[in-house]
N, C-alpha and C positions, 0 to 999 in steps of 0.2 A: 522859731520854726514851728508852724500849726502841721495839721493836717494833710496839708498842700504836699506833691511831691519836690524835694528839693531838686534845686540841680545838683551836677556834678560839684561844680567848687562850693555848694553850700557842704552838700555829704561830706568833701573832705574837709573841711575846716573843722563841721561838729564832730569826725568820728575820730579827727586829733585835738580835736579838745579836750576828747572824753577819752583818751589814751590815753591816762597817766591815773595810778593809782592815787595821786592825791589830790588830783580834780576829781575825779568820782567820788571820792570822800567829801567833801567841800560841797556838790549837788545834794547826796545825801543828806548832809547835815543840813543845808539851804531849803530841804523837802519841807523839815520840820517847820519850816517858820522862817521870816527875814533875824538876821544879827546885824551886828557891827564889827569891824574887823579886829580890833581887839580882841573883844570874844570869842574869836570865831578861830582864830591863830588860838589864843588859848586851848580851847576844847578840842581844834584839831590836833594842837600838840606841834605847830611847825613857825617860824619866826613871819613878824609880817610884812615884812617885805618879799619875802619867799613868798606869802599867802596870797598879795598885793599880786605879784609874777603870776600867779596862775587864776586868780582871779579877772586879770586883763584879758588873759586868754579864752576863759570862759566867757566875757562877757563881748570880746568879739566873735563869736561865735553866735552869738542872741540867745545862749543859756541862762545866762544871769545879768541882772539889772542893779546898777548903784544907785544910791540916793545920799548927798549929803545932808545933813539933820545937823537941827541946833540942841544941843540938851540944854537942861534945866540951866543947868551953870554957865551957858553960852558956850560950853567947848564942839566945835565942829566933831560931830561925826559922823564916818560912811558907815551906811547900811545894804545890805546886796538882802536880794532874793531871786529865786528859782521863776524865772518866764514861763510860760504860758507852751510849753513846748512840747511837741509829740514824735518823736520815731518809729517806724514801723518799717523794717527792713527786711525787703524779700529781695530776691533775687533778679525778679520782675523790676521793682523800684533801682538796684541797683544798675540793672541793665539799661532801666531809662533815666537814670542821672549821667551815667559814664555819655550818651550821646549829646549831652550840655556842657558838654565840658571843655575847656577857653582854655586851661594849661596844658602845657607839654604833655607829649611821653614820655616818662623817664627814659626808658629807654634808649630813645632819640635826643640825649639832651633836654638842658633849658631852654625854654624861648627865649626871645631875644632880652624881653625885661624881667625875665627871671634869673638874669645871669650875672647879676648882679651883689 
């Protein structure tokens, strides 16, 4: 996500991406620099599959970016870093993503392929 206004279903995708205190954590520390997920479950302090879980999430969103890498010793590793991504939420921007937007009203139910 540059510059550009998102639409609706981009907003919601990144502003629940970034609803969890331990994705926020994971950006932040992803600020400083790319890691590997090893490291990265280490330093945050949380298991990597758990890390792996929320790491998906973030990186459908276009937060974050993997890379598998070879190291020295040939063991495959992933590496993630923090995309190129800018928010800027006014109320103005929200009011013009909500008129792009392809999913239901909660309100009103799921649509029909949402009901699934």
């Amino acid at each position: 996500m540059t510059g550009a206004v998102p639409t609706g279903d981009e907003l919601v995708v990144v502003l629940a991406a970034l609803a969890n205190p331990l994705r926020l954590r994971i950006v932040a520390r992803l600020a400083d620099g790319r890691d590997y997920v090893s490291h990265l479950a280490r330093d945050i302090g949380i298991s990597r599959p758990l890390l792996h879980m929320h790491l998906q999430r973030l990186e459908a969103a276009g937060l974050v970016v993997g890379s598998l890498e070879l190291s020295e010793d040939g063991k495959a590793m992933k590496y993630y870093e923090v995309t190129d991504f800018h928010l800027h939420l006014t109320a103005s921007t929200v009011a013009e993503a909500v008129q792009t937007l392809t999913r239901s009203d909660p309100e009103k139910g799921p649509a029909p392929k949402e009901q699934s």
